[in-house]
Structures are given as structure tokens and as C-alpha cells.
C-alpha positions in Angstrom: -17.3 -6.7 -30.2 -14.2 -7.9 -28.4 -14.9 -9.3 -24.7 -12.9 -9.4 -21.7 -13.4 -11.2 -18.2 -13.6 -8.7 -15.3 -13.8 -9.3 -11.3 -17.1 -7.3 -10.2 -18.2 -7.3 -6.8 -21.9 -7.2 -7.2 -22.7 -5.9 -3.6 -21.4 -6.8 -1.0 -20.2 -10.6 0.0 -20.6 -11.5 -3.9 -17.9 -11.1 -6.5 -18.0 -13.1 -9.3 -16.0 -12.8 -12.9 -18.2 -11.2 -15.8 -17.4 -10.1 -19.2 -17.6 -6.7 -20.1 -16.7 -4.8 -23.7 -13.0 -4.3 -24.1 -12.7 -0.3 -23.1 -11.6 2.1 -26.1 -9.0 4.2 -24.9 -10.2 7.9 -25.6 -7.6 11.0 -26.5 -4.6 11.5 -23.3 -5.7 7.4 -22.6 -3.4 4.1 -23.6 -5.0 0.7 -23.8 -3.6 -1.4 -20.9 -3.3 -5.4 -20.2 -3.2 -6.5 -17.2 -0.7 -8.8 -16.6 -0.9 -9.1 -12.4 -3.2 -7.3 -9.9 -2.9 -7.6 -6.1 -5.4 -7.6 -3.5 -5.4 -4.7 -1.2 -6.9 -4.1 2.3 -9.4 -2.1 0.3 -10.3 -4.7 -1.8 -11.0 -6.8 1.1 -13.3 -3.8 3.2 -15.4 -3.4 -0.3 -16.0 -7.0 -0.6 -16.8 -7.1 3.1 -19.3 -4.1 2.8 -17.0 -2.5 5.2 -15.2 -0.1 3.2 -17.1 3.3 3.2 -16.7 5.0 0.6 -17.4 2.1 -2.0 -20.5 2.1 -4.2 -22.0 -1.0 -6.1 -21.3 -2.7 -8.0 -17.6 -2.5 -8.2 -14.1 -3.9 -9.5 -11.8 -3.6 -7.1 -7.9 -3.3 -7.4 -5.2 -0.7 -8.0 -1.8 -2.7 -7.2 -1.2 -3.8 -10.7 1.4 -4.2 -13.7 0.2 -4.4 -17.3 1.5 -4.1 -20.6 0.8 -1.3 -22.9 -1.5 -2.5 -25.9 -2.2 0.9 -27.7 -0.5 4.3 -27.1 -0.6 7.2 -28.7 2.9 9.3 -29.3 3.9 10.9 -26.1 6.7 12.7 -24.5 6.8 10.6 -21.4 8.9 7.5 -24.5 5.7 5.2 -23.4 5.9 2.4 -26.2 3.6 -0.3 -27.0 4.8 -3.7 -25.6 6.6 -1.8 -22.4 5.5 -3.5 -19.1 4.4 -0.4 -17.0 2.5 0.2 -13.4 0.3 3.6 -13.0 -1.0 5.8 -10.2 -4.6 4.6 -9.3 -5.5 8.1 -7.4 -7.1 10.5 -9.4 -7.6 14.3 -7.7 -9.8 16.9 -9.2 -7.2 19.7 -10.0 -8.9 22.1 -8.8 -9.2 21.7 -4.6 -7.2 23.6 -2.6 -5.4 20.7 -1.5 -4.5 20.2 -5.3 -3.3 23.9 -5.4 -0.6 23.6 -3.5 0.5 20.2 -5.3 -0.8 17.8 -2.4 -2.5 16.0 -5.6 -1.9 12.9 -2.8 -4.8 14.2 -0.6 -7.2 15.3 -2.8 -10.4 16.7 -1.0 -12.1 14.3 -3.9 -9.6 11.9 -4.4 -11.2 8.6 -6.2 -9.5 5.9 -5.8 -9.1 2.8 -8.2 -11.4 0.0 -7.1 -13.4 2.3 -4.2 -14.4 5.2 -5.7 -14.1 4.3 -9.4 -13.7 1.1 -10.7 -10.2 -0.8 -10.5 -7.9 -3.1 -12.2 -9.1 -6.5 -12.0 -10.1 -6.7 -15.5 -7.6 -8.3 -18.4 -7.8 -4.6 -19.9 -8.8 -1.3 -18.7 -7.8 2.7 -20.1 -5.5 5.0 -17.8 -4.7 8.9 -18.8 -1.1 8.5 -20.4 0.4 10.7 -17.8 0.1 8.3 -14.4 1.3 5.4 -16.4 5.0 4.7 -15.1 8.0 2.9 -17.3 8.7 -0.6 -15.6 12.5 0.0 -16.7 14.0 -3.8 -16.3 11.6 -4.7 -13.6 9.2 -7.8 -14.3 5.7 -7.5 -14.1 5.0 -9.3 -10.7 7.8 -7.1 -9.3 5.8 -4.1 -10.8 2.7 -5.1 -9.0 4.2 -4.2 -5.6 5.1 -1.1 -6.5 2.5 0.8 -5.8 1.9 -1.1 -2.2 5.2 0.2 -1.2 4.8 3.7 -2.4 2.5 3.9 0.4 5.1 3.1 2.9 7.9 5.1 1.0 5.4 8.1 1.4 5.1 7.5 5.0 8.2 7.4 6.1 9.4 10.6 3.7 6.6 11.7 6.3 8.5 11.4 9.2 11.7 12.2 7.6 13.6 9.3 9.4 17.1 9.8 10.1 20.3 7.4 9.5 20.4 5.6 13.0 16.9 6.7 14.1 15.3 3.7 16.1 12.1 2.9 14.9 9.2 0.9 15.7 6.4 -0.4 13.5 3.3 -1.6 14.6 1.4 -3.7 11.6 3.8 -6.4 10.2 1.2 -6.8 6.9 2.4 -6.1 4.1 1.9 -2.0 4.4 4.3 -2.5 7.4 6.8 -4.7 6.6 7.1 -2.2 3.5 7.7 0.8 6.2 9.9 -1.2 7.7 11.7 -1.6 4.2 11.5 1.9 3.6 13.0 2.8 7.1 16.2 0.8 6.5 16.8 2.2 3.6 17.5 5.7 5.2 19.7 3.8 7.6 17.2 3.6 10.3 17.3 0.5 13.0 13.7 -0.7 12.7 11.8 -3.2 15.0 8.2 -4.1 14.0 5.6 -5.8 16.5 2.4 -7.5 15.6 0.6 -10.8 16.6 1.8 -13.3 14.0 4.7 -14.8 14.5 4.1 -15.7 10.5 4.2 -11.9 9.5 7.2 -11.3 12.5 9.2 -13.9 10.9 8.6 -13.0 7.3 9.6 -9.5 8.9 13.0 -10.6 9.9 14.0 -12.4 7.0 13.3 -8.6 5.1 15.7 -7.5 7.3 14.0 -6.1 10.5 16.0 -5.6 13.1 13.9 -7.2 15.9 10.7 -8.2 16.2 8.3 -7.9 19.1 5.6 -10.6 19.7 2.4 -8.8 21.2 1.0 -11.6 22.2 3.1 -13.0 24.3 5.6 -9.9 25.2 4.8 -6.7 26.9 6.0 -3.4 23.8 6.5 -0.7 27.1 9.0 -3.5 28.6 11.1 -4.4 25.1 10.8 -0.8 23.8 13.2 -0.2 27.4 15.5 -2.8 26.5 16.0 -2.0 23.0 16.1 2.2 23.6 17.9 2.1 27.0 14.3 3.4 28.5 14.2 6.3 26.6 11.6 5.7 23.9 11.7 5.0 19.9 12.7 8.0 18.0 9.9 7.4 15.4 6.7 4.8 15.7 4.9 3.7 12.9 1.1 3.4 12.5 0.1 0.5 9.9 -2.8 -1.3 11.8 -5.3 1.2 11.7 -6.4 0.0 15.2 -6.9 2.4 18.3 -4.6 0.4 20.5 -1.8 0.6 18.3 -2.4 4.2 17.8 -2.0 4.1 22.0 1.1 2.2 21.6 2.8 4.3 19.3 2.5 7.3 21.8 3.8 5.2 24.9 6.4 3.6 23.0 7.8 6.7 21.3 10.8 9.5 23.4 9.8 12.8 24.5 10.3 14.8 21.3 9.4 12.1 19.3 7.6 11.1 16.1 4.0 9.4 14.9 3.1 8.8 11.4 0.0 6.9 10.9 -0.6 4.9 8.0 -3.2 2.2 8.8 -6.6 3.2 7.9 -8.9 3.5 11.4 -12.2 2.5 11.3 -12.8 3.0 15.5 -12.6 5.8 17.1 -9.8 6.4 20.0 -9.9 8.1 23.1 -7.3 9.5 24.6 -5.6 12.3 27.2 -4.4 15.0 24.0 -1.7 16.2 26.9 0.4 13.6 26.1 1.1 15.0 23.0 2.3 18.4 24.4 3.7 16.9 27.3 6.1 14.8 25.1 6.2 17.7 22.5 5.1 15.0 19.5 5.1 15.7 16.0 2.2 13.3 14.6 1.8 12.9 10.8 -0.6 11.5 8.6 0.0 10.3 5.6 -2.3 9.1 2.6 -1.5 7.7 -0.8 1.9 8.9 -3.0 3.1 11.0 -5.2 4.8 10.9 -8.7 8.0 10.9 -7.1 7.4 8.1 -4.7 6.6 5.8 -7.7 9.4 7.0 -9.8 12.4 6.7 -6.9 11.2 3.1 -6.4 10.8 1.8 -9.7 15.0 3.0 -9.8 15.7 1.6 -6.3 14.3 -2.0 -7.1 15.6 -1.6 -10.7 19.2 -0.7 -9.2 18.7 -4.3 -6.6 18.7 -1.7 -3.3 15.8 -3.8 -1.9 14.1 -7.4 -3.1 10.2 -6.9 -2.7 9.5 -9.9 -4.2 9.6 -12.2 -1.2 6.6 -10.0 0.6 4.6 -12.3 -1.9 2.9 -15.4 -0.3 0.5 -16.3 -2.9 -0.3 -16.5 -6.5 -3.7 -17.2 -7.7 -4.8 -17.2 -11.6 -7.5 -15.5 -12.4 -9.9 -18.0 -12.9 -9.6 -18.9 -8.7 -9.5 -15.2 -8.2 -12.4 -16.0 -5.4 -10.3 -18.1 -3.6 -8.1 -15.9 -3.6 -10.8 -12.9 -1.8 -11.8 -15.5 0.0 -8.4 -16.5 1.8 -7.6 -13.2 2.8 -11.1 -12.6 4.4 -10.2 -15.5 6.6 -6.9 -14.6 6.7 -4.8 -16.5 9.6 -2.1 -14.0 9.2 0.0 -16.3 7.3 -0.8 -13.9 4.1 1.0 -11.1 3.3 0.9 -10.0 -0.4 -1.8 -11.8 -2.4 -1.7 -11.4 -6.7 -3.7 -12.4 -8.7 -2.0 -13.4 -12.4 -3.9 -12.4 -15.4 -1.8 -14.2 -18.0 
């Protein structure tokens, strides 16, 4: 029996590496090693006990790259050896929501690491068909991709225009990735948050402008920069009431709203606004085939370097430390991996 170390958190505030059976890939599954994993906000709200919709125990992750061990022959040219990332969402096929090809929000989506177990393991089994070809890039490039299909999604969303002035509030990694996203439909993006850490790893990704929100006032900068007349689009990727607030003040008449950050408080506010400045609000949740796909050629093709949204690498064998310094993170963090090899 062939063993493998895995990252379980046993409930939550304890995770601690185990060793489980090496999984057996069954019919439609390839046999995957994991080369590196990152550490999502998830990941961080299940070992907390405050994500909701996580059971116990778990093992978190589905930001990851891994190299294909066994494959069976497929017309998707997935080899053994390849370097590859995958989709972690699996919908049901059968919801309504799936129907109509909106696989993305599943009515019972599971997600890797909340609803089903995840990818910090050395190996785990994925259906052949959300497996992606990493083309050229290299595995810790390959991690991120999945991160930033998030954003990419978010800001297909909102359909942001070449010269479209946008703000986002959130400069984690989830909204410097917007941001990245943004400029690459030609968009002049600012991005605000509390850190003047994240705001300057921001600007050296190629923000725009930054707004401090500690220490400026948004309603008075969002003036200067939009001669008074409002962002065309404002980003959501805080998940916090008051930016949700924000991004309604801050946006023009006829404006846009795409939330990304996961709210756990409820907001109250006046709905008129919304109709009095005729918004169009969208959510947006996971990604889709294509999102993956146009990024893995984007990066491949040098249109964007991800790689420097990466602050830390912990091996596995400090992956604690490594939970541990984003629970008590001082916003210095941005992307956290976690090598596996």
C-alpha cells in the first residue's frame, strides 16, 4: 500500500499533515501530483470554522498545478509527464442553472477543499475533462491560474470597455487580479484598500493609482480622478458591506457593480439608489472552461507576469506556518503556495 502525506483540517483551528492511501484513479479520472497548491481565502474561513459551507474533517485547497502520473488515452492530447492545472468546481448537470450552461453557478456546486476535499495532498484523482494543458507555463505560474480566473470572470462580467475608468476595492490578491484583468481590456484602473503593502504591490502590477482608505477620503479622489462624474465600473473584492457602499457612491449615473468578494455581513441600504443612478449590478461566482483556457494562452504568450502576486513560498512540511501567517495576516501577504516537491 503506497502512502502519501495529506493536509487535513481536523475541525476547526486544527490542521495537521496525515498520511492517507495513494487514490486509484477510476475510469474518465488521471492520477495527479501535486507539484504547488495555494492558499485561498477559503482555505483560511474553513480552518477558522468560519467558512459555511465546510464539513469536517477537510483538505482544503483548489489553486494548484500538478503533474500528470497516469492517464488514460484521451482526445483532450493529455500525456503523462505534462504539467497541468484543473477546474476544482464540480456542478451536478442536471440544475437548471446547468441547463443553460451556467455550470459556474451550480445550484449544488461543490467546491474543492469546502464541499469536497481539495488539493493539498502530494496526489489526488480529477475527471480527465477539467484537467487543463499547462502549454510552456511552469508549475508555480500554473498555480495562479485558477486565482485569476476568478477575476478574469468578473470583469467578462462587467464587460469593461477600452478607456473605462475603474475602481477596485480589495487590493488582495482577488483584486489586484481584477485589476490585471481590467487593463488588459484597456481599462484605466485604480484600486483602494488599507495596506499600503498590497497598494504598492498594486502599482508595481501596473495600477494606475492607488487610493489609501485609511488616510484618504474615496468620494474626494474618485472627483479628482473622474472630473466628479463617477467611475464607469467599481469592483467588489472585499466582501465587506462598506465597500459594497463604496462602490455605489463611487460609481457615475449609468454605471456598473460587479461583486466578487464573498460577504459574510449583511448590508443595509436605500435600493433607490440603484434606480436613481440606473445601475447594472453583477455578481459573479467561480469560472468557466474558457476563462481557464484564455489565460493559460495570455500568460503563455507574456501579455501579463502573475508571478510577482506571490509573496511567499512554504514547503510542505511548514505548511502550518504557512495557515498560520495568513490568519494573522498584517496585509503584507498576498499569494501564499505551498511547494509540494
Amino acid at each position: 500500500m503506497k502512502m502519501m502525506k495529506v493536509v487535513e483540517i481536523k475541525e476547526p483551528g486544527r490542521i495537521q499533515v496525515v498520511e492517507k492511501e495513494i487514490p486509484k484513479p477510476k475510469k474518465g479520472e488521471a492520477l495527479l501530483k501535486i507539484k504547488y497548491c495555494g492558499i485561498c481565502g477559503s482555505d483560511i474561513a474553513t480552518y477558522t470554522g468560519n467558512q459555511p459551507f465546510a464539513s469536517y474533517p477537510r483538505i482544503p485547497g483548489h489553486e494548484f498545478s500538478a503533474e500528470i502520473i497516469e492517464v488514460e488515452d484521451n482526445n483532450l492530447g493529455l500525456q503523462k509527464g505534462m504539467i497541468v492545472t484543473a477546474n476544482p468546481y464540480f456542478n451536478c448537470g442536471s440544475c437548471y442553472s446547468c441547463q443553460k450552461g451556467k455550470v459556474n453557478c451550480c445550484e449544488s456546486n461543490e467546491t474543492m477543499g469546502v464541499q469536497r476535499d481539495g488539493s493539498f495532498a502530494e496526489y489526488l484523482t480529477m475527471p480527465i475533462e477539467r484537467i487543463y494543458n499547462g502549454k510552456t507555463l511552469s508549475a508555480k505560474t500554473l498555480a495562479l491560474i485558477e486565482p485569476f480566473s476568478i477575476s478574469y470572470h468578473a470583469i467578462n462580467r462587467g464587460d469593461i470597455q477600452k478607456e473605462d475608468k475603474v475602481l477596485v476595492f480589495g487590493a488582495g490578491a482577488i483584486g489586484i487580479f481584477a485589476m490585471i484583468a481590467a487593463k488588459l481590456r484597456g481599462a484605466q484602473v485604480y484600486i483602494t484598500d488599507v495596506f499600503e503593502d498590497r497598494l504598492k504591490q498594486a502599482m508595481q502590477m501596473g495600477a494606475d493609482g492607488i487610493i489609501n482608505a485609511s488616510k484618504e477620503d474615496i468620494n474626494e479622489r474618485v472627483k479628482e480622478i473622474t472630473e466628479a462624474y463617477g467611475m464607469d465600473v467599481c469592483i467588489e473584492a472585499a466582501g465587506l458591506p462598506e465597500t459594497f457602499l463604496n462602490c455605489i457612491d463611487s460609481v457615475a449615473f449609468g454605471g456598473k457593480v460587479v461583486l466578487i468578494g464573498n460577504g459574510k455581513r449583511e448590508t443595509a441600504f436605500n435600493h433607490s439608489v440603484l434606480l436613481k443612478k440606473e445601475l447594472n449590478v453583477y455578481g459573479s461566482r467561480n469560472s468557466l472552461l474558457n476563462d481557464f483556457l484564455s489565460l493559460i494562452d495570455l500568460v503563455t504568450d507574456d501579455k501579463v507576469d502573475i508571478e510577482k502576486i506571490v509573496t511567499d513560498v512554504f514547503e510542505l512540511h511548514n505548511v502550518i506556518d504557512a495557515f498560520e501567517s495568513l490568519k494573522n495576516n498584517d496585509g503584507s501577504k498576498l499569494k501564499v503556495l505551498v511547494k509540494f516537491d
